[in-house]
C-alpha positions as a printed NumPy array, in Angstrom:
array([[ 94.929, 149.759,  79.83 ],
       [ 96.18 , 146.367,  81.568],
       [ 99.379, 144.917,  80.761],
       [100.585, 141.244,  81.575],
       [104.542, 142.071,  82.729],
       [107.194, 139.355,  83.51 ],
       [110.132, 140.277,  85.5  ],
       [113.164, 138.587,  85.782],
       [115.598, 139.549,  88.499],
       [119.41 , 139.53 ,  87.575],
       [120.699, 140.575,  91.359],
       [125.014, 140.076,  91.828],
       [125.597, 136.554,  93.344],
       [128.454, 137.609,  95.668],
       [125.663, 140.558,  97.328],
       [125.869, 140.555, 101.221],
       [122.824, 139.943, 103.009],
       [123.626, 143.356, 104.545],
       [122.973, 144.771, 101.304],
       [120.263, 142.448,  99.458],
       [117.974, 143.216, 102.855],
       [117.384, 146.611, 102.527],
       [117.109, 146.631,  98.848],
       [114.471, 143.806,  99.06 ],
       [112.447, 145.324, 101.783],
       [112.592, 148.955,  99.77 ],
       [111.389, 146.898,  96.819],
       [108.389, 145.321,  98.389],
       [107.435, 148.591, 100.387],
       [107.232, 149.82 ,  96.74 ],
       [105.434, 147.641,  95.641],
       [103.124, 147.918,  97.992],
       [102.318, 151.411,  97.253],
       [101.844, 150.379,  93.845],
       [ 98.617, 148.301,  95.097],
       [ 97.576, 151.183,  96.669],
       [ 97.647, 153.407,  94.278],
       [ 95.912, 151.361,  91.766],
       [ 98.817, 150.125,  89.075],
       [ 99.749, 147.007,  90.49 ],
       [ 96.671, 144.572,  90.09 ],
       [ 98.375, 140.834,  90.757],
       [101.728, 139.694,  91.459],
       [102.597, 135.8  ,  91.257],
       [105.786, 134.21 ,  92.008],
       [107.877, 131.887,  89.499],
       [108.622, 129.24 ,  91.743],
       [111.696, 128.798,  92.181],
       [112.845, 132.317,  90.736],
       [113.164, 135.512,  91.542],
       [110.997, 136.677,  88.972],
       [106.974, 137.1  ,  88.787],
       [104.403, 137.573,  86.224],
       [101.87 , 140.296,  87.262],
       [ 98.927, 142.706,  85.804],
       [ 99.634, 146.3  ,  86.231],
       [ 97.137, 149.044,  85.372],
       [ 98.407, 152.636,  83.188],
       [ 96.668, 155.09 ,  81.033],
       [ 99.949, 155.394,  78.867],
       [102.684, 153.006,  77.873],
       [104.549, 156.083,  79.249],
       [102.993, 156.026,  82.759],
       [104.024, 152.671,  82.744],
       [107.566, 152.502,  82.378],
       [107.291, 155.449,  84.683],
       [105.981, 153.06 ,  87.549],
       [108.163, 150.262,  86.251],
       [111.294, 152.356,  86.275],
       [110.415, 153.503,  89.836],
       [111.002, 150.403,  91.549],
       [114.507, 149.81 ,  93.624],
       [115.456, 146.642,  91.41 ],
       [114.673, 148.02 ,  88.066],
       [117.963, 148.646,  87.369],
       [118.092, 144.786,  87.909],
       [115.527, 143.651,  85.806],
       [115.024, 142.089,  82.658],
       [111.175, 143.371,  81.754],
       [108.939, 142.055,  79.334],
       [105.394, 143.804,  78.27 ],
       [102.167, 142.022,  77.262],
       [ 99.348, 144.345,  76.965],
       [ 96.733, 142.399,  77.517],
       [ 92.25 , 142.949,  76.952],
       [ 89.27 , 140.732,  78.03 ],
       [ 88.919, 137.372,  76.822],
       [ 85.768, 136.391,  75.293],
       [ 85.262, 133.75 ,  77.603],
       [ 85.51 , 135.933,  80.655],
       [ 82.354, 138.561,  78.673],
       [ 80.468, 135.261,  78.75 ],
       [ 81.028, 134.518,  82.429],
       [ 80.23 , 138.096,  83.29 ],
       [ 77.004, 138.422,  80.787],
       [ 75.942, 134.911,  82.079],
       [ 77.044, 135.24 ,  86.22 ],
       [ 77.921, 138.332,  86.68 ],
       [ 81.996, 138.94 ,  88.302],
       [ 84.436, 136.047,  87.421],
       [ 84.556, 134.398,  91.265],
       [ 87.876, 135.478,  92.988],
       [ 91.454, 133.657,  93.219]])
């Protein structure tokens, strides 16, 4: 199942670099194995945020607030969950053209 996700960070405002750095860096390197591993399709930036929308990839609602709850900020985050299916105009693209084109 896919899921549409928007996260909202909510870090302290007084943090130190010293410890926002490490926390940040954790949180991508997380992320990152997330890609890897299959669950984390897309990420996307709000601009001017720190907060994303993104498409994330679990058999269970349980496997995914397994993932979700296994990233460093999570305790950080305000989480909402969209699951989401194909749109009718994407089975037309793919019946008529084949794979939607890339980003």
């Amino acid at each position: 199942m896919q899921f549409m996700v928007n996260i909202v960070v909510r870090l302290p405002d007084d943090w130190p670099k010293e410890k926002l750095d490490p926390l940040v860096k954790a949180e991508t390197e997380r992320g990152m194995q997330c890609v890897k591993e299959g669950k984390l399709k897309r990420i996307f930036r709000i601009v001017g945020q720190r907060a994303n929308f993104s498409i994330w990839e679990a058999g269970t609602l349980e496997e995914l607030h397994a993932t979700l709850a296994s990233l460093p900020m999570h305790p950080y985050m305000d989480v909402r969950v969209y699951p989401i299916i194909k749109h009718s105009t994407t089975e037309a693209w793919e019946a008529a053209h084949g794979a939607m084109p890339p980003f």
